[in-house]
C-alpha positions as a Markdown table, in Angstrom:
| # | Residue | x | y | z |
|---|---|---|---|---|
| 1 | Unk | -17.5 | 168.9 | 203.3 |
| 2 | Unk | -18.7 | 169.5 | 206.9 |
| 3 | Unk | -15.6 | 169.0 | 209.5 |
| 4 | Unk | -16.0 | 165.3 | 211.5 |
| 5 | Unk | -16.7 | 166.0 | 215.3 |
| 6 | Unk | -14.1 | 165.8 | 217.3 |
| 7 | Unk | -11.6 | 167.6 | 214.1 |
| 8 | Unk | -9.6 | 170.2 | 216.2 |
| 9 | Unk | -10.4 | 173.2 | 213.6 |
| 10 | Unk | -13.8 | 173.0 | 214.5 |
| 11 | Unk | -15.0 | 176.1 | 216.3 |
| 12 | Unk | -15.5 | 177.0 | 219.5 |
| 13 | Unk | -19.1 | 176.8 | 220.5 |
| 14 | Unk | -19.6 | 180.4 | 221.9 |
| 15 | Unk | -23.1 | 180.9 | 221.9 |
| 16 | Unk | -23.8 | 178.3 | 224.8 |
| 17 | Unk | -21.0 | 179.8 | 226.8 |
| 18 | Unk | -22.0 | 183.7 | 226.9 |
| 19 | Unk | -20.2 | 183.9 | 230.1 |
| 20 | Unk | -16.9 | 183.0 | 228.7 |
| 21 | Unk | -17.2 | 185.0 | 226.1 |
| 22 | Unk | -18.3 | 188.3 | 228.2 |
| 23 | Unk | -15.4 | 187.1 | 230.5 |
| 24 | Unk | -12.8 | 187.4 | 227.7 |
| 25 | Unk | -14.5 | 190.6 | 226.4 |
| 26 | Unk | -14.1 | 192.3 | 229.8 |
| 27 | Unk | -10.4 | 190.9 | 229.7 |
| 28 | Unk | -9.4 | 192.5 | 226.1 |
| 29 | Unk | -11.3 | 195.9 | 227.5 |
| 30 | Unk | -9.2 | 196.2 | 231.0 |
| 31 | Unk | -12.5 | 195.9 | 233.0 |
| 32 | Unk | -13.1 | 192.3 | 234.0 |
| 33 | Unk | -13.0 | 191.4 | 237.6 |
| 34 | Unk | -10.8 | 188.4 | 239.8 |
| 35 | Unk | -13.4 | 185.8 | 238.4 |
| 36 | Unk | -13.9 | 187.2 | 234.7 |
| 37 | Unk | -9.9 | 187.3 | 234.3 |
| 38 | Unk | -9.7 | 183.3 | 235.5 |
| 39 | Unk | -12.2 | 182.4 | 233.8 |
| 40 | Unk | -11.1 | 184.3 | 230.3 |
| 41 | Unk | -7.8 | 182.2 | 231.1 |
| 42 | Unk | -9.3 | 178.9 | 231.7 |
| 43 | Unk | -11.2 | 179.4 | 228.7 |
| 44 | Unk | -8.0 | 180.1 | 226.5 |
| 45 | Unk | -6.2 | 177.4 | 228.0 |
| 46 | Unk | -8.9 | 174.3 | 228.2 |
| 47 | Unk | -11.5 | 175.2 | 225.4 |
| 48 | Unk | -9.7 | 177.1 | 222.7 |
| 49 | Unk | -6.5 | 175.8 | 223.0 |
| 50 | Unk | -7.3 | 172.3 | 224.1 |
| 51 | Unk | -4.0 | 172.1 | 226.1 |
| 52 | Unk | -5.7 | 169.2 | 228.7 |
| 53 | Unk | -6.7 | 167.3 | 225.6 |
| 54 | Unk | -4.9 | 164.2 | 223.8 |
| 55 | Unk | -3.9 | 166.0 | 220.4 |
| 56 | Unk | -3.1 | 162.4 | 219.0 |
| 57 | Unk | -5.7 | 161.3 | 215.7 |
| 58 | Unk | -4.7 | 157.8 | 215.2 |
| 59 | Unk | -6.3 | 158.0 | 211.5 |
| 60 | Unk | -5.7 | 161.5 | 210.7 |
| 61 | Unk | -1.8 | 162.6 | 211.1 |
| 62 | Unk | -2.9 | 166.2 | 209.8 |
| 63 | Unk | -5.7 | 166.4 | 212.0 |
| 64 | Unk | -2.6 | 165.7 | 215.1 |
| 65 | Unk | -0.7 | 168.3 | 213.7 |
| 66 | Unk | -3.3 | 170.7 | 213.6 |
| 67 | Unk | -4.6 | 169.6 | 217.0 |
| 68 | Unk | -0.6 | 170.3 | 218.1 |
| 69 | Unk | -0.2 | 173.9 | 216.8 |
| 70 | Unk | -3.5 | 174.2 | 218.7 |
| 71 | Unk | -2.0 | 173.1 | 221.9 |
| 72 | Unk | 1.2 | 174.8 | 221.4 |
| 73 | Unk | -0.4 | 178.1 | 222.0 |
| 74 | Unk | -1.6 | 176.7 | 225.7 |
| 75 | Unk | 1.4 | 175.2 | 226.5 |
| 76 | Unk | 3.4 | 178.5 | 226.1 |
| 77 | Unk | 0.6 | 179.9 | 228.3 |
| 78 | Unk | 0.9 | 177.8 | 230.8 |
| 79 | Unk | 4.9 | 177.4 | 231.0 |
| 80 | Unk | 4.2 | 181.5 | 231.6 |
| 81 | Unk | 2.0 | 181.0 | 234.5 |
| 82 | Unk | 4.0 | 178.3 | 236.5 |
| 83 | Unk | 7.6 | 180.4 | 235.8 |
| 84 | Unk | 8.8 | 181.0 | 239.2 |
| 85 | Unk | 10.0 | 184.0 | 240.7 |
| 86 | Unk | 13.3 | 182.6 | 241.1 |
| 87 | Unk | 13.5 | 181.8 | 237.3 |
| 88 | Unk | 11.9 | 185.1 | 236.0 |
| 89 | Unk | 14.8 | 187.2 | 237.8 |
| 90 | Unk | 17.6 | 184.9 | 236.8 |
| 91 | Unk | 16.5 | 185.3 | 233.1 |
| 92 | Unk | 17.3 | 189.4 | 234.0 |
| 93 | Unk | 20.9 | 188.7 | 234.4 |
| 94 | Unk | 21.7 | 186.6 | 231.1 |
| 95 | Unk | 22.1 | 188.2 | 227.8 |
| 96 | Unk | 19.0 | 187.6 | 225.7 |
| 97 | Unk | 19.3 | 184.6 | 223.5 |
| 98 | Unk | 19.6 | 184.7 | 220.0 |
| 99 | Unk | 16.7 | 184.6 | 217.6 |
């Protein structure tokens, strides 16, 4: 059974965006530039984990889920980014929590 459009297990389509794949290439090897490392990000964050997208299937609650865990994976990228200095060196001065 071939996967509606739209189903959030559907693969990224990486042969019409060569750029963004090169980027994150370059990334993983230590060798891409300013642009190749934002645009390796941006690619992680909007296209592969669809954080900017609504993750809600009104007909499909497995499709949400799956669409979540995607998502999940961006947000904890992005919570990362916008940490602020302030917070980052407070977190140096608590005991780590439990896990």
């Amino acid at each position: 059974m071939k996967a509606p459009p739209g189903a959030p297990w559907n693969p990224f389509n990486w042969a019409d965006n060569l750029s963004s794949v090169y980027a994150l290439q370059a990334l993983q090897k230590g060798e891409a530039s300013p642009e190749q490392q934002k645009k390796a990000l941006d690619l992680i964050i909007t296209e592969l984990s669809s954080y900017y997208d609504l993750s809600f299937h009104p007909d499909n609650p497995r499709f949400t889920d799956f669409a979540e865990g995607k998502r999940f994976v961006g947000a904890q990228i992005v919570k990362l980014l916008k940490l602020s200095p302030a917070v980052i060196e407070a977190s140096k001065r608590k005991p780590a929590a439990k896990r």
